[in-house]
C-alpha positions as a LaTeX table, in Angstrom:
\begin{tabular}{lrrr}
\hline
Residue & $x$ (\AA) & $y$ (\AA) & $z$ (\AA) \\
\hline
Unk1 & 104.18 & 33.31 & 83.05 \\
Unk2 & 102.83 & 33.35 & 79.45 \\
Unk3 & 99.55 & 33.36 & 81.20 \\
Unk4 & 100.73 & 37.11 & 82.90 \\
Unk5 & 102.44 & 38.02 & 78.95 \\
Unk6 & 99.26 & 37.36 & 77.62 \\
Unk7 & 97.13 & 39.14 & 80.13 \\
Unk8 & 99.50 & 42.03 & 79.78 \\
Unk9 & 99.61 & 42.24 & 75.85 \\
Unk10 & 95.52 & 41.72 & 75.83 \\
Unk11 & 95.56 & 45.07 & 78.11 \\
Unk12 & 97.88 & 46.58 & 76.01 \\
Unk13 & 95.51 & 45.68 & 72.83 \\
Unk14 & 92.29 & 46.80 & 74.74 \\
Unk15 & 90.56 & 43.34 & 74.88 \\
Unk16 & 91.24 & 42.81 & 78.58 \\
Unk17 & 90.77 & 45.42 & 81.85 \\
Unk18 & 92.99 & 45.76 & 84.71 \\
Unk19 & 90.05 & 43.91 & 86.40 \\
Unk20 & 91.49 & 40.70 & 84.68 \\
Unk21 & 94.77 & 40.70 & 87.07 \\
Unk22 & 94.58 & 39.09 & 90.19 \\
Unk23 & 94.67 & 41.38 & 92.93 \\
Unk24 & 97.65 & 40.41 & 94.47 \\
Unk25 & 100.84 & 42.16 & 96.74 \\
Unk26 & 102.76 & 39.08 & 95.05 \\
Unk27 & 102.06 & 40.50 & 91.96 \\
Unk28 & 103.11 & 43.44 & 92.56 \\
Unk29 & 106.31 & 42.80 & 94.46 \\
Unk30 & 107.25 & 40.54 & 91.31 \\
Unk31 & 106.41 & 43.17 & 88.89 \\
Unk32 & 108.30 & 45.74 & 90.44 \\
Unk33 & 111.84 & 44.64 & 89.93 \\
Unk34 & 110.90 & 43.57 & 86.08 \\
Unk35 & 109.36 & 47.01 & 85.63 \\
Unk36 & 112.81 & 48.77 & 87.59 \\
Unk37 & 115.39 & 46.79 & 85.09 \\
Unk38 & 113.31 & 48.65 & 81.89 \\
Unk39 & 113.42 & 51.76 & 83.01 \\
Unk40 & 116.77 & 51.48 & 84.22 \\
Unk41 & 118.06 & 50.59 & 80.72 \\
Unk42 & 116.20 & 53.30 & 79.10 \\
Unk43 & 116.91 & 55.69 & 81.44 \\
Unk44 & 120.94 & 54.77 & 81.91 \\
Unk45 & 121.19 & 55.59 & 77.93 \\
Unk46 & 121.18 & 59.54 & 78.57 \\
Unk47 & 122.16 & 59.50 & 82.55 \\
Unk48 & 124.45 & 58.57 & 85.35 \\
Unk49 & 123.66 & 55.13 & 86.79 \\
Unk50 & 123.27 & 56.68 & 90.46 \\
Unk51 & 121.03 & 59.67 & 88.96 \\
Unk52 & 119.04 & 56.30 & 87.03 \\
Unk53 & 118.96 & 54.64 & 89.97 \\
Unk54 & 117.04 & 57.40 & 92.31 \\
Unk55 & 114.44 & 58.23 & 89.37 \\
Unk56 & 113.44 & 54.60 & 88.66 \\
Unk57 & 112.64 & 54.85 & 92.53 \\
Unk58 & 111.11 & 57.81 & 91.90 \\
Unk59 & 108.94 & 56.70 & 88.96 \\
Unk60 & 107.69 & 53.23 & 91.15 \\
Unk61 & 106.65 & 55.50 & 93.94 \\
Unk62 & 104.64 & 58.06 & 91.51 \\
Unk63 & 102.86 & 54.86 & 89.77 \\
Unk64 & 101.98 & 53.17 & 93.43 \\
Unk65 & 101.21 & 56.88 & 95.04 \\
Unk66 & 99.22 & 58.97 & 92.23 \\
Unk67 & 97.73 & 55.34 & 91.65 \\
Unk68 & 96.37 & 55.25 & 94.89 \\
Unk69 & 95.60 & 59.07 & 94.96 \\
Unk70 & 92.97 & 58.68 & 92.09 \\
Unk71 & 91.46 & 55.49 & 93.22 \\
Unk72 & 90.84 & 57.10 & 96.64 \\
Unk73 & 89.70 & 60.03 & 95.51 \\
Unk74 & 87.51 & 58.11 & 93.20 \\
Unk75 & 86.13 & 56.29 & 96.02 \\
Unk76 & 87.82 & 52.99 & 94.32 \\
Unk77 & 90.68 & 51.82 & 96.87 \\
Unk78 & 89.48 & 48.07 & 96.22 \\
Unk79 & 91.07 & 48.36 & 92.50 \\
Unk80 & 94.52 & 49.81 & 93.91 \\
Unk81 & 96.56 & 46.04 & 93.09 \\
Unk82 & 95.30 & 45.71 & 89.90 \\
Unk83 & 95.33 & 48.67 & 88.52 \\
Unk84 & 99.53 & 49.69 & 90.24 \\
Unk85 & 99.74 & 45.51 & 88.32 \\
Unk86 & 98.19 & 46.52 & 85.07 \\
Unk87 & 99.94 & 50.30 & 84.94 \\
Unk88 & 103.32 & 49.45 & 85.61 \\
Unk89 & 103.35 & 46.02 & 83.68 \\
Unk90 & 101.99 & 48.03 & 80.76 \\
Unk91 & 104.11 & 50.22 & 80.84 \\
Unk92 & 106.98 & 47.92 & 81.09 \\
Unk93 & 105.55 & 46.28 & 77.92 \\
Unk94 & 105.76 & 49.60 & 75.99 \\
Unk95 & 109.13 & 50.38 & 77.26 \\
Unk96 & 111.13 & 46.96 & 76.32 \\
Unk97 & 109.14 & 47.95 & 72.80 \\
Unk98 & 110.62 & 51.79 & 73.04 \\
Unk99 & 114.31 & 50.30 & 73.94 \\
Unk100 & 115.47 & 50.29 & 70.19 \\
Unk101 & 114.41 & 53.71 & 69.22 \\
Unk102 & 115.47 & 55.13 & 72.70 \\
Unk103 & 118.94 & 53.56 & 71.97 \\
Unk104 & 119.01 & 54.95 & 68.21 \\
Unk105 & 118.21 & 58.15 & 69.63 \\
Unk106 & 121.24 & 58.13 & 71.59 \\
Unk107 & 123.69 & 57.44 & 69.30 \\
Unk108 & 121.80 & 59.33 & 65.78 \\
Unk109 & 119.25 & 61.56 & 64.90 \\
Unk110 & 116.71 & 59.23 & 63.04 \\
Unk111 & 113.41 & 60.62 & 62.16 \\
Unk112 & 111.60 & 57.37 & 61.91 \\
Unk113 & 113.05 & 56.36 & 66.26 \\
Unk114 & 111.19 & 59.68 & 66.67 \\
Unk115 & 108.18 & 58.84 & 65.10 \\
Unk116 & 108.54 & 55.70 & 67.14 \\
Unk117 & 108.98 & 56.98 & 70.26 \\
Unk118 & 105.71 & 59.28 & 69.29 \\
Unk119 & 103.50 & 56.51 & 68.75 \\
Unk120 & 104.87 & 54.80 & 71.55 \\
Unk121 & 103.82 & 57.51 & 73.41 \\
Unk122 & 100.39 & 57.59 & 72.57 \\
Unk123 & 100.15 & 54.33 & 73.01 \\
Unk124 & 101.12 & 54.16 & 76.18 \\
Unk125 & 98.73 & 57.35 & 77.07 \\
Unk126 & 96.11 & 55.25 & 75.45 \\
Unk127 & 96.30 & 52.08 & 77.57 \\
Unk128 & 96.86 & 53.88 & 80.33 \\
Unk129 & 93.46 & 55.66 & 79.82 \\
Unk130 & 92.02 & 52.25 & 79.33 \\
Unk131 & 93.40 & 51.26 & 82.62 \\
Unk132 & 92.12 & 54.05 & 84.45 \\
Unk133 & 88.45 & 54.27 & 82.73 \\
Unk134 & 88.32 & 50.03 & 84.24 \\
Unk135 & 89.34 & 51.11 & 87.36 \\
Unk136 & 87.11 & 54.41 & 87.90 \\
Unk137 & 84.43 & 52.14 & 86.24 \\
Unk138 & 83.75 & 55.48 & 83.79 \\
Unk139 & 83.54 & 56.05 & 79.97 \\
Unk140 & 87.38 & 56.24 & 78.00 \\
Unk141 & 87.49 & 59.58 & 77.53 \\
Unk142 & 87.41 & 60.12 & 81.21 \\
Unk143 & 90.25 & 57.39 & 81.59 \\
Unk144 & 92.23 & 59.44 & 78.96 \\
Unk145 & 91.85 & 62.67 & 80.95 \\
Unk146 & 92.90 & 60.97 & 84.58 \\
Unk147 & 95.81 & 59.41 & 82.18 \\
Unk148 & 97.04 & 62.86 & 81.15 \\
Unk149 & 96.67 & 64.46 & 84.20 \\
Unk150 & 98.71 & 61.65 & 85.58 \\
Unk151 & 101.38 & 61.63 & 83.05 \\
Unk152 & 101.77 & 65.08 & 83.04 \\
Unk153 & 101.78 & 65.32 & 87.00 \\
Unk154 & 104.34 & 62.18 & 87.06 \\
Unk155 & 106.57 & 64.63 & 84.35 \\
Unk156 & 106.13 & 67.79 & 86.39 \\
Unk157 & 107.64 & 65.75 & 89.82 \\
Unk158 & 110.74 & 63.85 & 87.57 \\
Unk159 & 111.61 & 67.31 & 86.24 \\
Unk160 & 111.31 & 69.31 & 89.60 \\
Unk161 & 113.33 & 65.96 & 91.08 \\
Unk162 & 116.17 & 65.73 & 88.04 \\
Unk163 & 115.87 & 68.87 & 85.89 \\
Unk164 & 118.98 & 67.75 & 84.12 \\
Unk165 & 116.98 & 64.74 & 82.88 \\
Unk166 & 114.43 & 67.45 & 80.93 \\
Unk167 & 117.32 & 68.79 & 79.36 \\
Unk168 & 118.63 & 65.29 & 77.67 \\
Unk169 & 115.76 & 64.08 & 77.01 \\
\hline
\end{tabular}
């Protein structure tokens, strides 16, 4: 396990690739619940638990299904394990970092949470690009457009799916 934390955090820190994971199902069927139970509890802070419920499905089916979208396109199915591993365990990385702020955002305006949750935000844009330039096998800046394209698709489907979620957010 520290093995997989350590993997995880070098990804997040740009020394290691999604190309480092073991392409594995088993991976991914592990990953999936601890990446669910984040974005549950940052999600349940402004919503309903049933409403949190359907868009953490929502968000795991966007990750696995734009995921394979690009690499297909790309002509780069082989990468699909590692990079659906490396994408949502990153991004379950960033979020258990986010929870505080997220949570102090809840209850209190607080200008440095939102400066928080900004960096956060980039940061998670930025590894994400990282991901995808590995997995494409092109240059960053090309992993930082599929990455914005995919965020901003991903946001586009949550707010057509749960508009009220735009509005607390």
């Amino acid at each position: 396990m520290y093995e997989l934390l350590s993997l995880i955090f070098g990804i997040c820190i740009f020394k290691k690739g999604p190309q480092d994971i073991p392409a594995s199902n088993t991976l991914i069927r592990l990953l999936i619940p601890v990446y669910a139970t984040i974005s549950f509890l940052i999600l349940i802070l402004n919503t309903s638990w049933a409403t949190t419920v359907m868009q953490v499905a929502v968000e795991i089916l966007l990750i696995m299904g734009l995921s394979w979208a690009i690499l297909l396109i790309a002509d780069k199915p082989a990468h699909y394990q590692q990079t659906v591993c490396a994408l949502m365990a990153t991004d379950a990385l960033i979020s258990f970092i986010a929870l505080p702020s997220m949570a102090t955002l809840t209850t209190q305006n607080s200008d440095l949470a939102y400066i928080a949750i900004l960096l956060l935000m980039v940061w998670h844009w930025a590894v994400s690009g990282h991901i995808f330039s590995h997995a494409l096998d092109r240059p960053l800046l090309f992993g930082l457009a599929v990455s914005f394209m995919y965020i901003l698709t991903s946001y586009q489907v949550m707010g057509t799916f749960f508009p009220e979620a735009l509005l607390t957010e």
